[in-house]
Backbone as CSV, one residue per row, in Angstrom:
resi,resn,N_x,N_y,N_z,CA_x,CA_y,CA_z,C_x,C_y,C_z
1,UNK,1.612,4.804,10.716,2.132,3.707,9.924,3.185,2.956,10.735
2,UNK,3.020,2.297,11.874,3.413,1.704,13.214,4.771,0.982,12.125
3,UNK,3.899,-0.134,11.272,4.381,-1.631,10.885,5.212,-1.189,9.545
4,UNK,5.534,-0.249,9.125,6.526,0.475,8.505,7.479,1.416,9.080
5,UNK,7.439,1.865,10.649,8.303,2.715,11.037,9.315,1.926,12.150
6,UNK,8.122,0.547,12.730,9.174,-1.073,13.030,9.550,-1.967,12.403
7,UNK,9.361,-2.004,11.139,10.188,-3.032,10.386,11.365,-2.976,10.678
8,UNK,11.988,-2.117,10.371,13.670,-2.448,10.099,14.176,-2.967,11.364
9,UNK,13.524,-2.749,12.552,13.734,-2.615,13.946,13.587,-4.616,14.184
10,UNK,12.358,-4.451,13.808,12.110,-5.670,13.691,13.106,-7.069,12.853
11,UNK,13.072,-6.461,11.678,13.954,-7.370,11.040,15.673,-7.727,11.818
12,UNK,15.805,-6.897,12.542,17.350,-6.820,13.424,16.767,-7.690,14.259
13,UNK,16.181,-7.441,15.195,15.781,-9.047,16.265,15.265,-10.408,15.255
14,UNK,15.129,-10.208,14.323,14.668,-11.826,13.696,16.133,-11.870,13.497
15,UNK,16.464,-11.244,12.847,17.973,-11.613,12.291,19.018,-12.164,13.839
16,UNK,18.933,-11.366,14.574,19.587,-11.586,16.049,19.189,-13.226,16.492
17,UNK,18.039,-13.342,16.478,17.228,-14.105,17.513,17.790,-15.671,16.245
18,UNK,17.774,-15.279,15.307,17.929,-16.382,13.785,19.391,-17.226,14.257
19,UNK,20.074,-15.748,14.450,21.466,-16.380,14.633,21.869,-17.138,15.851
20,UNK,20.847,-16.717,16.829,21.267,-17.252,18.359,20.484,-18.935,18.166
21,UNK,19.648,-18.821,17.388,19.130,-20.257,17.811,20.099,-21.328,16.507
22,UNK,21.191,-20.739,15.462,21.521,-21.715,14.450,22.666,-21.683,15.871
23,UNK,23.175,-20.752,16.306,24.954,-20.931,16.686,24.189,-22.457,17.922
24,UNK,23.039,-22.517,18.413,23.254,-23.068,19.542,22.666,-24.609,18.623
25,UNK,22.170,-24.907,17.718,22.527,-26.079,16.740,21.184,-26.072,16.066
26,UNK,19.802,-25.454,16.693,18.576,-25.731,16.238,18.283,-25.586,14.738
27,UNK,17.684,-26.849,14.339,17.712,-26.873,12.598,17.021,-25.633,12.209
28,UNK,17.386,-25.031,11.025,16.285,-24.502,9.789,14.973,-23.689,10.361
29,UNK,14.451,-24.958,10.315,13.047,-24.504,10.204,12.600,-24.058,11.663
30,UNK,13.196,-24.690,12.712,12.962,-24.588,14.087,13.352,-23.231,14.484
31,UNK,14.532,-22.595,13.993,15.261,-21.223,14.062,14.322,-20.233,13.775
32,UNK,14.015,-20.432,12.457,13.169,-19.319,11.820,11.898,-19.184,12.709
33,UNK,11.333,-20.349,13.042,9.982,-20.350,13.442,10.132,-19.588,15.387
34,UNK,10.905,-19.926,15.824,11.314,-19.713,17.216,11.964,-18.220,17.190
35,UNK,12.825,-17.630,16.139,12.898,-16.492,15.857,11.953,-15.475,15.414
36,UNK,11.024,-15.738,14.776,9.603,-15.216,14.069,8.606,-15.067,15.726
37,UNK,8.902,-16.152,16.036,7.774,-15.615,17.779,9.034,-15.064,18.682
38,UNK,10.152,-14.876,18.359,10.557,-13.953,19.825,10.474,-12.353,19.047
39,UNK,9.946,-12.238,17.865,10.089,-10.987,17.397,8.073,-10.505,17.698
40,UNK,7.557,-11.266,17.594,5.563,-11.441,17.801,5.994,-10.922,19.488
41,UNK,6.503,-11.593,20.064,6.640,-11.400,21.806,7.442,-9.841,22.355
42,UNK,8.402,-9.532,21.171,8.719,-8.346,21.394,7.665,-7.102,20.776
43,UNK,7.349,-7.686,20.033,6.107,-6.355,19.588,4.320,-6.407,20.288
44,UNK,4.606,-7.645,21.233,3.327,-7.486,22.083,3.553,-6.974,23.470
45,UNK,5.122,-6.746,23.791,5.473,-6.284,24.813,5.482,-4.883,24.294
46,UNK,5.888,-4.251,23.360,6.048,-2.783,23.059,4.636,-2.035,23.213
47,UNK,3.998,-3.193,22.239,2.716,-2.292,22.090,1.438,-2.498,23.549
48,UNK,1.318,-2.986,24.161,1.364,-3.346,25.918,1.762,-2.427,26.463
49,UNK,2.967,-1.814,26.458,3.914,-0.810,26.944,3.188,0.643,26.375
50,UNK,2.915,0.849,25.158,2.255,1.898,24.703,0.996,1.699,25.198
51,UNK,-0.017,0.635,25.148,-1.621,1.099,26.036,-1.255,1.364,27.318
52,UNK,-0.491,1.137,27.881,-0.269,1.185,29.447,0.107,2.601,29.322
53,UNK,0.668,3.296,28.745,1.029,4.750,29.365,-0.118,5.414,28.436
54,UNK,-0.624,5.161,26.987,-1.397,5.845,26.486,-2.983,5.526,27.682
55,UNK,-3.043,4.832,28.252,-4.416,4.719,28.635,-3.968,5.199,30.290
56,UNK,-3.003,5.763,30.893,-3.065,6.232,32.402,-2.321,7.342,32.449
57,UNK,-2.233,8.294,30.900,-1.848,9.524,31.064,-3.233,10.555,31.104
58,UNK,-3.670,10.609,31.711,-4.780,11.882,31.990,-4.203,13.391,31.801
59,UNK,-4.948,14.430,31.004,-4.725,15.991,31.494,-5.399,16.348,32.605
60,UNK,-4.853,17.404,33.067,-5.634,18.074,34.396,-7.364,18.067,34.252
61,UNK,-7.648,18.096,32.693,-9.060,18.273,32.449,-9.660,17.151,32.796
62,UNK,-9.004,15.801,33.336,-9.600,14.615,33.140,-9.732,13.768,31.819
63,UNK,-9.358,14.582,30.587,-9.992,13.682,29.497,-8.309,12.951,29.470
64,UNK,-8.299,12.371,28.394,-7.388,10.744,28.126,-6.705,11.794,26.372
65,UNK,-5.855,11.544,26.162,-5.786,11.886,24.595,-5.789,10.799,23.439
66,UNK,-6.331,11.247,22.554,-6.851,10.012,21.284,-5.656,9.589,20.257
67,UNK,-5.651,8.574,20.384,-4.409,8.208,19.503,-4.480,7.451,18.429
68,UNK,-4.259,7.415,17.549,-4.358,6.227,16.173,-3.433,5.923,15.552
69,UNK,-3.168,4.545,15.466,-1.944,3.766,14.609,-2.482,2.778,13.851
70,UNK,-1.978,2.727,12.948,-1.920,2.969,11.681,-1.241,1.749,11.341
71,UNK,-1.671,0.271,10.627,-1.323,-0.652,10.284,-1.386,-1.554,8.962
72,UNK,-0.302,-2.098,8.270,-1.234,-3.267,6.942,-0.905,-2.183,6.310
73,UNK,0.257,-1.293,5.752,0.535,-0.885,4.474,2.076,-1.523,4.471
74,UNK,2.578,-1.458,4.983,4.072,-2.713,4.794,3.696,-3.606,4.389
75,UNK,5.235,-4.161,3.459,4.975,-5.263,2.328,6.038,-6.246,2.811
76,UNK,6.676,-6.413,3.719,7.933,-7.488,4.264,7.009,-8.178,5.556
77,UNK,7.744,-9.349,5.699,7.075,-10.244,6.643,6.873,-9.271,8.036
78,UNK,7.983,-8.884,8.565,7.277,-8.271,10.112,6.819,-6.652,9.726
79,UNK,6.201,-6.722,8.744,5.245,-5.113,8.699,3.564,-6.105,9.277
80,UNK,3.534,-6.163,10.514,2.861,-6.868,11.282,2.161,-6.005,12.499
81,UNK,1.278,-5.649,12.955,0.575,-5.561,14.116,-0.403,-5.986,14.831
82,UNK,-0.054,-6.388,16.385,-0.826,-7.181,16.895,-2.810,-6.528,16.749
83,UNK,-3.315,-7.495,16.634,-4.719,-6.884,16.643,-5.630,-7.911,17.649
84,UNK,-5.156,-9.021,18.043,-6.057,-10.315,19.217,-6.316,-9.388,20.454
85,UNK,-5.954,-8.195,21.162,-5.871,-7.838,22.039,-4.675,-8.347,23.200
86,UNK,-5.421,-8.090,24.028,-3.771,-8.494,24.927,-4.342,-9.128,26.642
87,UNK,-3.976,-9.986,27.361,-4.107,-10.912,28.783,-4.362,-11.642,28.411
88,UNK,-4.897,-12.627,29.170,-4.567,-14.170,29.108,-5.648,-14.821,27.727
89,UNK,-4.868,-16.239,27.533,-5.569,-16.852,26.469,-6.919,-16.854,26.505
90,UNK,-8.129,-16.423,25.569,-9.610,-16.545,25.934,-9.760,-15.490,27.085
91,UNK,-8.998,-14.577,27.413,-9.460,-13.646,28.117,-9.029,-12.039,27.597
92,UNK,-8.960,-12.397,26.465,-8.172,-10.810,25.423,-9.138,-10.019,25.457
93,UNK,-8.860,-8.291,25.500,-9.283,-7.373,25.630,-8.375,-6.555,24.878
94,UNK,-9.817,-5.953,23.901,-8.669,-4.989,23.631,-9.362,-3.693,23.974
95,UNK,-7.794,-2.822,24.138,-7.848,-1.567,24.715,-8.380,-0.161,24.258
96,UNK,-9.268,0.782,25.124,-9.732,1.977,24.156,-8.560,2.836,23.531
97,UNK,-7.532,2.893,23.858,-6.948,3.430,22.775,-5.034,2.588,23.217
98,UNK,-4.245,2.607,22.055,-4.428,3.432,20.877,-5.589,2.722,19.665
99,UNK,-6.004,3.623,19.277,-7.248,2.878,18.563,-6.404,2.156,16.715
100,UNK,-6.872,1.354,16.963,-5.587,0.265,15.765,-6.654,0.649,14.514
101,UNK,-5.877,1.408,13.853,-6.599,0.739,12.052,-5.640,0.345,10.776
102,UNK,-6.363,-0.543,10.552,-5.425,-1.835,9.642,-6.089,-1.461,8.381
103,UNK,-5.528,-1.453,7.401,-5.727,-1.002,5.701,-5.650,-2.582,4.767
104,UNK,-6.739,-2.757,4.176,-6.501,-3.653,3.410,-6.265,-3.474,2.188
């Protein structure tokens, strides 16, 4: 349950990122919206950061270990996980693990 165990985490950088763009004068709507993607950019760097070590930790046996996270039961705006995959625009891939399942 990824997008319930980063919320609160999350909500501290919107809140951070909220305040840095009013102190420097940017209206309202521009804040929120520019704060809302530096918090999307921090959770595509985290979770990036997790396929990268979940997908190049091998056991001696050779096999990979299976992982699943767990998304879409949070009820606040950043109970959010990325699911487009991840590299360049029109060139997204997504990764064999951690294997993402989202609950509707």
């Amino acid at each position: 349950e990824v997008d319930k165990i980063l919320e609160p985490y999350a909500e501290k950088t919107y809140q951070r990122s909220l305040d840095k763009y009013i102190k420097l004068g940017v209206d309202e709507k521009t804040a929120k919206e520019e704060a809302y993607a530096d918090v999307v950019r921090e959770f595509e760097q985290g979770f990036q950061g997790w396929e990268y070590k979940f997908n190049t930790v091998a056991s001696s046996r050779g096999d990979y270990p299976f992982i699943t996270v767990t998304a879409g039961i949070g009820k606040y705006l950043h109970a959010e996980c990325k699911a487009q995959g991840q590299g360049e625009e029109k060139k997204k891939k997504t990764s064999a693990f951690p294997k993402d399942c989202f609950f509707v």
